[in-house]
N, C-alpha and C positions, 0 to 999 in steps of 0.2 A: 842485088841486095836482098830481094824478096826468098828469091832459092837461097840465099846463104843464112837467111834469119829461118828461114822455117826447117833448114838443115840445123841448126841451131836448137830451134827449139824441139826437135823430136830427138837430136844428141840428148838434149837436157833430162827427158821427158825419158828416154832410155832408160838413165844416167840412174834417175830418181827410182824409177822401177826395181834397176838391177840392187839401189841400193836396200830399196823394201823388201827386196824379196830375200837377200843376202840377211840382212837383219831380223827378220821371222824366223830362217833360219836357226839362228842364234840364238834365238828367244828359246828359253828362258834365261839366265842368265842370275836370277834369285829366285824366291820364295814368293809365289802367289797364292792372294788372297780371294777365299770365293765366302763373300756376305752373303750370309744365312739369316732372313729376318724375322726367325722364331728360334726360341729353346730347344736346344737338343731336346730327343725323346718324341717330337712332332715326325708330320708325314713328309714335311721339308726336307727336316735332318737323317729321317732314315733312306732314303735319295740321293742327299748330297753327301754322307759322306763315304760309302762305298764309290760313287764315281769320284770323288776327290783321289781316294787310294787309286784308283785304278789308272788315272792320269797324271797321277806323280810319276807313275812308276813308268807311265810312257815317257811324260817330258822329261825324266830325270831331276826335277825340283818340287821342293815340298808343296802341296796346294793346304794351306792353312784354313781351315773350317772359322770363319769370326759370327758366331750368332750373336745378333743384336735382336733382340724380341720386345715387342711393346707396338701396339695402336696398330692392333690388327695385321702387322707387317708390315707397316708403314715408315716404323722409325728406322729399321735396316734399309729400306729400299729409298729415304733419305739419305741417310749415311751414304750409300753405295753412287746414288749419283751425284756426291759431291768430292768423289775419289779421283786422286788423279787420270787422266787418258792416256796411259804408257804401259795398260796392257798387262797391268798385272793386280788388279782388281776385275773382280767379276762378282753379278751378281744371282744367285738361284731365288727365282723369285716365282709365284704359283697362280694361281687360278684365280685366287685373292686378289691381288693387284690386277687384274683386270675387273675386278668389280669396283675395287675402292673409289675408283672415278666416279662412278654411278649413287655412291650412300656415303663419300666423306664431302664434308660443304667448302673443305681447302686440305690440299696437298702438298707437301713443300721440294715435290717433284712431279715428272710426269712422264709416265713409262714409255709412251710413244715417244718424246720425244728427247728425253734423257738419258735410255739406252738403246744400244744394238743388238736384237734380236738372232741368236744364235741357234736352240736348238729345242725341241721340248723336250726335256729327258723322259718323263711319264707321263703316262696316264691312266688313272686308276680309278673306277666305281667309289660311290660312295656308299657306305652301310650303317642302316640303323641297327646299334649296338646298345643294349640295356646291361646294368649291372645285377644280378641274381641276385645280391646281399638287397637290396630294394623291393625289387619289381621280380615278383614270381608267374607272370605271366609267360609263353615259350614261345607264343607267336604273334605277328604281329594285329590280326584281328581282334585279338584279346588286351592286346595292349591297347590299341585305340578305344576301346569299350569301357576299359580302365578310365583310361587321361576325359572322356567322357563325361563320365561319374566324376570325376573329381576336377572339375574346370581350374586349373589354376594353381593348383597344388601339385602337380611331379614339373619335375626342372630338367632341363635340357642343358650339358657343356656345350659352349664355344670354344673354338681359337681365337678369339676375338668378339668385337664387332665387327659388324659388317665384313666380316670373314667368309667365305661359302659356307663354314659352319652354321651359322648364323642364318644365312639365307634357304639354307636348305631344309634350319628348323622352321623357320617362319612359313614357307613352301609346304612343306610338311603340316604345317597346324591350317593352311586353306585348304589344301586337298583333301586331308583327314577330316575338317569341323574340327578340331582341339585347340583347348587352349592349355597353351606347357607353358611355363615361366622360364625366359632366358635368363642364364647365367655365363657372362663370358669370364676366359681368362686372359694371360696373356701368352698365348698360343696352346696349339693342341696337347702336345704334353703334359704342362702342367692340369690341364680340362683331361686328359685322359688317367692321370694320377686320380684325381680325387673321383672320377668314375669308378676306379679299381677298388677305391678304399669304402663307395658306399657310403660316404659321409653324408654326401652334401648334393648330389647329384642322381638323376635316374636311367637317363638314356642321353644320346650322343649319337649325331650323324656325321661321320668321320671318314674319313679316306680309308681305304681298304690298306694301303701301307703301313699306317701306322696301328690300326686296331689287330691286324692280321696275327702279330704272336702270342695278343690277349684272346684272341678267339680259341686257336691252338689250343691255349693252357687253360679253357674253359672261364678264366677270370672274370671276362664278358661273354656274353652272348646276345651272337646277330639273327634278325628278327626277320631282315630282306636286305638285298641289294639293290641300289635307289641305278638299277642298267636296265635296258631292254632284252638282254641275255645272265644266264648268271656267271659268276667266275669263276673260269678256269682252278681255280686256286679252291675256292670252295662251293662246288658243284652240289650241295646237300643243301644250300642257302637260295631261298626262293629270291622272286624278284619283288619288287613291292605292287606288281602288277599280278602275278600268281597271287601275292596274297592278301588282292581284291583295295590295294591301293593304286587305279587306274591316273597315268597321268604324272608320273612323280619320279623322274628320271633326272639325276643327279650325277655328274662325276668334277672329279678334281685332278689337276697337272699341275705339274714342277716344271720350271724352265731356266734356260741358263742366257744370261743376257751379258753384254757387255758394256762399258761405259760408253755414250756417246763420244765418239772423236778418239779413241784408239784406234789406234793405226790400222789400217783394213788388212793387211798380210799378216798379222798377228789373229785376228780375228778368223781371217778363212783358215788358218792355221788350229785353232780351237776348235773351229767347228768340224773339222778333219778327225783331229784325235776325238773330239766327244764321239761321232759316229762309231769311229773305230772302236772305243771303249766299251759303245753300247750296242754292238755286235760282238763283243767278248761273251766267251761261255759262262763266265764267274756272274758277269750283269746279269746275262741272259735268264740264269737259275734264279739269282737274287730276286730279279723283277718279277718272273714269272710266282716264286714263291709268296709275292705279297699280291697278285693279282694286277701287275702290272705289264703295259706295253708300249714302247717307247714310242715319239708321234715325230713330228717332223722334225728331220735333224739339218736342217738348213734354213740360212737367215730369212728368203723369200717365204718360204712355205707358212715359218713358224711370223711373221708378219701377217701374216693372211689368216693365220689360223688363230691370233690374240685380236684380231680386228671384229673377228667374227665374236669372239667368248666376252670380246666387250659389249658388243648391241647387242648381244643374247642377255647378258646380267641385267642390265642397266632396263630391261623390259620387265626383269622382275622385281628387280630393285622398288618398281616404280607402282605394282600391281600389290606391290606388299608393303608399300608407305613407308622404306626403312627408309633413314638420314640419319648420320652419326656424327656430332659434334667434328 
């Protein structure tokens, strides 16, 4: 009876397998959805939807872009872990959500353990980017000498609170001695619109993807890149260490997560095609044009590698007193 039950249960155990894998297969079957938890026009969205294109057109089904922006990230990255588990919700979620832990005082999710870690799509330098209609300063020794003289008067964009925007500025105002006044939005876009326009705003420490075609068109101009090297992408732009801001290294990533409790053949199934998309020549140029490089494209790695970006934030979170309702 013992051989006939455990002949039984690895039949069963087969059974199940062949039928997961058959059904991955098959997947898709409709239209999925990848939760975007910022405005189009952010460093989110210029990431997520070139890879959306490129994995429609592998799975053969539409991947629908749903940006939900507001609280930092937080309300998409709600939204997305209370989405069904059948594998066709996913969520691109950044660098952000590994700090939220750290500076929001409640969450009405939790990254570790509400979703499945699949892949990092990017990872890109951050750069301080001033607006020329403002600030006639060209480099960045000049600009701290500036914000100096005027304690409390030039404003800094966020994507948020408690955003890396956010932290990067505050980072930036202990390094430097300045005091800049935050100003957040609700996400980078709309914080990099009102940069452009000179209104309301003076400088902005922002992902290199998304500031990368205002630098281009001169619209803004970058000051240093908050890397230990500088970017590929813009080789003319010092580091904030050349230009005698010692200490003040910065970067941001996108990642693609999935719901906790969809079906793991579906998942190692995404994590496939995401590689494969982000070994395409079209990604390949796209990334590299905003200064970007893709990090771990598998679920252990990119676990290991959000575990780490969490006790790294949560150290500055704490050394910069931020807390965000």
């Amino acid at each position: 009876m013992r051989v006939i039950s455990a002949m039984a249960l690895a039949a069963t155990a087969g059974l199940a397998a062949h039928v997961s894998h058959t059904w991955a297969q098959e997947w898709p079957t409709k239209a999925i959805t990848l939760v975007v938890p910022f405005p189009a026009g952010g460093g989110t969205d210029a990431f997520a939807r070139p890879l959306s294109a490129i994995l429609s057109k592998q799975l053969g089904k539409q991947i629908v872009n749903d940006n939900r922006g507001g609280a930092g990230g937080n309300l998409g990255a709600g939204i997305a872990s209370r989405a069904p588990k059948d594998g066709y919700t996913y969520f691109m979620g950044a660098v952000h959500h590994a700090i939220a832990p750290s500076v929001y005082k409640k969450l009405d999710y939790s990254l570790e353990k509400d979703f499945t870690p699949l892949a990092v799509v990017a990872v890109v330098p951050q750069v301080i980017v001033i607006t020329p209609k403002r600030i006639k300063e060209t480099d960045l020794a000049s600009f701290i000498a500036l914000a100096k003289k005027n304690p409390g008067k030039l404003n800094y964009a966020s994507a948020g609170s408690g955003t890396s925007h956010h932290l990067a500025g505050e980072l930036f105002k202990i390094a430097a001695g300045v005091n800049v006044t935050h100003v957040p939005y609700k996400g980078a876009g709309p914080a990099l619109q009102d940069l452009l326009s000179g209104q309301q705003v003076d400088v902005m420490f922002d992902g290199m993807g998304s500031s990368a075609q205002y630098i281009r068109s001169g619209l803004i101009m970058p000051l240093a890149v908050a890397s230990s090297t500088r970017s590929a992408a813009f080789p003319y732009v010092p580091t904030a260490a050349e230009a005698g801001l010692k200490g003040y290294e910065v970067s941001t990533w996108y990642a693609l997560w999935a719901v906790a409790g969809s079906p793991q053949a579906v998942n190692d199934r995404m994590v496939a095609e995401t590689a494969k998309a982000l070994a395409s020549s079209e990604l390949k140029s796209l990334w590299a044009a905003q200064g970007a490089v893709p990090g771990p494209a598998n679920s252990k790695d990119m676990a290991a590698f959000v575990s780490v970006e969490i006790a790294k934030w949560a150290k500055v979170a704490k050394s910069a007193n931020i807390q965000v309702d």
